[in-house]
LODRENFI-662848 format. One record per residue (C-alpha): x, z negated, y. Coordinates in steps of 0.2 Angstrom, whole numbers, padded with zeros to 4 digits, always signed. Layout:
BEGIN
XZY...
end
This chain:
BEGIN
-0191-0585+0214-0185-0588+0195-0167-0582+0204-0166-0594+0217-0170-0606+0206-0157-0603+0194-0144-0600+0205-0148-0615+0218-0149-0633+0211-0155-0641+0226-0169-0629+0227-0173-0632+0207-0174-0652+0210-0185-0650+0225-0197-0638+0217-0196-0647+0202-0200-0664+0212-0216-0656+0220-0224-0647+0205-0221-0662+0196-0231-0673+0209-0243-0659+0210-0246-0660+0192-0247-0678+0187-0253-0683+0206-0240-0699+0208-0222-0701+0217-0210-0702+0202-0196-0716+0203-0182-0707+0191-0170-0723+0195-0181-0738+0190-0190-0728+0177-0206-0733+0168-0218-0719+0163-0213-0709+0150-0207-0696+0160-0198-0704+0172-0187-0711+0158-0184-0691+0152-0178-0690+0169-0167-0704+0170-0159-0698+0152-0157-0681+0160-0148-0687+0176-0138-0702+0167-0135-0694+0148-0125-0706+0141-0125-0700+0119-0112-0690+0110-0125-0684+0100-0136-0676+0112-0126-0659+0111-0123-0659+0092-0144-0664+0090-0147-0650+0103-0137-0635+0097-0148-0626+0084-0131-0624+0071-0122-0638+0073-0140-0649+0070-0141-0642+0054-0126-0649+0049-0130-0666+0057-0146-0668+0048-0142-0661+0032-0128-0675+0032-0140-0689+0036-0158-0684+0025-0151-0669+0012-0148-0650+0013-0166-0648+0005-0175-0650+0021-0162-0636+0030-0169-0619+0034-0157-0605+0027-0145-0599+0039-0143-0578+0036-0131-0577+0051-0120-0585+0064-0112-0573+0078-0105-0571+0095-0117-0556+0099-0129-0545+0088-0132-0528+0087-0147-0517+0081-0136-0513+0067-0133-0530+0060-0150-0534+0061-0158-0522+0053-0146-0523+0039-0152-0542+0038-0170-0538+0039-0166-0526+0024-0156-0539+0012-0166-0555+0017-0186-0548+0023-0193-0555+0037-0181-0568+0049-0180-0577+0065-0168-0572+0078-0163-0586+0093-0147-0593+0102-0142-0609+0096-0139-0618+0116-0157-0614+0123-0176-0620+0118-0182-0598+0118-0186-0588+0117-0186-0585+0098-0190-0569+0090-0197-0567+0073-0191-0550+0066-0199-0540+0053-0194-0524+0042-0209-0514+0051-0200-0517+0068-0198-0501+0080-0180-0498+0083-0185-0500+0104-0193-0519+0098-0178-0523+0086-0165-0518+0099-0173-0529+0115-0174-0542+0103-0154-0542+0101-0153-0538+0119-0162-0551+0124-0154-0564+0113-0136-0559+0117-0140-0561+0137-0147-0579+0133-0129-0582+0128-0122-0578+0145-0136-0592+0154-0128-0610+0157-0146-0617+0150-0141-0633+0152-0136-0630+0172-0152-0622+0174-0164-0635+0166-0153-0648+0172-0149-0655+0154-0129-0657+0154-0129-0660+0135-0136-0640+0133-0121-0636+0142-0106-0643+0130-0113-0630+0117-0106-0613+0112-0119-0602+0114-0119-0592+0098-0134-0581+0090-0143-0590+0074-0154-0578+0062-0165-0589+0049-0174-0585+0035-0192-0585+0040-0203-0598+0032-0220-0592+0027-0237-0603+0033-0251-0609+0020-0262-0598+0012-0277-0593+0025-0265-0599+0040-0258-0590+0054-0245-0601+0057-0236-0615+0052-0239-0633+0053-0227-0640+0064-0228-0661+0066-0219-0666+0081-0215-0686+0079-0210-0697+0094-0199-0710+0087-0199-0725+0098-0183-0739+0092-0188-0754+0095-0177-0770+0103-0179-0778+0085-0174-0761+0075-0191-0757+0072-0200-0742+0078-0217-0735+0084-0221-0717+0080-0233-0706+0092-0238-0688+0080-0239-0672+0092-0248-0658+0083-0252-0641+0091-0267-0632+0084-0270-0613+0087-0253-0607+0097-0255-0593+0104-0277-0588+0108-0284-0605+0108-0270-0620+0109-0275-0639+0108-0261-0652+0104-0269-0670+0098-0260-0685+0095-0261-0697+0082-0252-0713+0077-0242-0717+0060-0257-0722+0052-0264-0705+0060-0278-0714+0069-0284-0702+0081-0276-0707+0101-0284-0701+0116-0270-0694+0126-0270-0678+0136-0254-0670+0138-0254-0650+0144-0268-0643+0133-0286-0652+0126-0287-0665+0113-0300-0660+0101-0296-0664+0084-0298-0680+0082-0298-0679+0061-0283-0674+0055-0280-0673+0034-0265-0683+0024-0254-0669+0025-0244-0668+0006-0228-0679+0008-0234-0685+0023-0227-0702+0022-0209-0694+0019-0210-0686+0035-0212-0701+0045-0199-0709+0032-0186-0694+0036-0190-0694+0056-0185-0713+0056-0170-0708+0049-0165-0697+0060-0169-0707+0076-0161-0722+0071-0146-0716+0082-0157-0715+0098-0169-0726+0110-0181-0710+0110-0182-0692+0101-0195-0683+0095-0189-0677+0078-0200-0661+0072-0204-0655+0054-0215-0639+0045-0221-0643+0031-0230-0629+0018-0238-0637+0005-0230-0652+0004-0209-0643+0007-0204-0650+0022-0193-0641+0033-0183-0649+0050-0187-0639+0064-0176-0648+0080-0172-0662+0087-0178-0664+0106-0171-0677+0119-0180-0671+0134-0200-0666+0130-0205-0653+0142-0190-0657+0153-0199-0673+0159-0213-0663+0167-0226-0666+0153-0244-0665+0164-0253-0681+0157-0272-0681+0163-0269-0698+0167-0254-0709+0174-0259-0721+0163-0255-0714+0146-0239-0708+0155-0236-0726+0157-0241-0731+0140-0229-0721+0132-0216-0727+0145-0219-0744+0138-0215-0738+0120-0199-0731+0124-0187-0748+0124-0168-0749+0127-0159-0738+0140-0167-0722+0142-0149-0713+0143-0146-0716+0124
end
């Protein structure tokens, strides 16, 4: 099935079409959007920003943001490549410790490699990474700005969670612009990835919002992160070029990191328990969707 549907594009849209009724149980209207994602949609079938691929490709992004808010919020880079082998790896995990390995076109998978790594683990990492290369993710996932980037292998130092976490803490803000310059902001945090995930939303002034998107919404208390307010400050910053984008950050006691930039949240298929908060986040996304 996952063949066909990467080779055949007329079979993606239709299965894509019905899981999404089946999901969010209404007939979606991608030309005269108004939900939140039928405008996804319509940005994906009318992509209309010179941005999208710089803001998309995991390289070029740090560039692009370390421009527009500093190069302190930039995770280190440790390698840039056409390929990677078991070799260069290894010899990164001896000078650096610990790193991430990805390709720079694609949203994953990513691999976090460690200096305990088997040789077999380490090499299907690399294997794995330099065959993402040769995919046309964009074609695939029907988002043509993936498909203007070079696909090239990225390897980052790895950022270390909070004493007593198992993972970082990753805020994902949806900046909304405004007609009159202003802008709303919707704050996506995932909780326990991996053995018991939850994603709850809150607004700027993180009020608790009772919207249901993929997984439950149970934490409905969520502490002032440290620097919180420079986040949301920084994430304006970086949206200001776009109607929409969801701008996301780590931050480990108070050091703020930039994660990505994402144009297309769950490639417009987001399952919302209702159509109405689908609607009401529709309404927050003013302008043309395509930009």
């Amino acid at each position: 099935m996952k063949k066909i549907l990467k080779e055949i594009a007329f079979i993606r849209k239709i299965y894509f079409w019905l899981r999404f009724i089946y999901n969010n149980k209404y007939i979606p209207d991608f030309k005269n959007p108004k939900t939140y994602n039928e405008k996804v949609n319509y940005r994906k079938r009318n992509a209309n920003h010179p941005l999208f691929s710089t803001c998309a490709d995991k390289i070029a992004a740090k560039e692009y943001v370390a421009s527009k808010i500093g190069k302190q919020y930039i995770i280190p880079t440790l390698f840039i490549g056409n390929s990677i082998t078991e070799t260069q790896a290894r010899s990164l995990l001896e000078e650096h410790g610990d790193c991430l390995l990805k390709a720079n076109h694609n949203s994953g998978p990513v691999y976090l490699l460690t200096t305990d790594m088997t040789q077999v683990d380490l090499k299907a990492a690399c294997d794995d990474v330099n065959h993402q290369l040769t995919i046309d993710f964009g074609k695939y996932q029907n988002e043509p700005w993936y498909s203007e980037i070079k696909p090239q292998v990225l390897v980052e130092k790895r950022i270390y969670p909070e004493e007593g976490e198992k993972g970082l803490k990753d805020y994902k803000f949806h900046v909304f612009r405004q007609e009159d310059g202003s802008f709303k902001v919707i704050l996506e945090v995932h909780f326990d990835q991996g053995y018991n995930h939850t994603i709850s939303y809150f607004d700027e002034e993180l009020n608790w919002l009772p919207i249901t998107v993929e997984h439950p919404n149970i934490v409905t208390n969520l502490e002032k992160p440290i620097n919180y307010n420079l986040m949301v400050e920084k994430a304006k910053e970086l949206a200001t070029e776009f109607t929409h984008v969801r701008v996301d950050f780590y931050n480990v006691d108070g050091n703020i990191y930039f994660g990505e930039l994402t144009f297309a949240k769950t490639g417009g298929g987001a399952i919302f328990m209702h159509k109405m908060f689908d609607l009401w986040m529709g309404n927050l996304w003013q302008g043309d969707p395509a930009k």
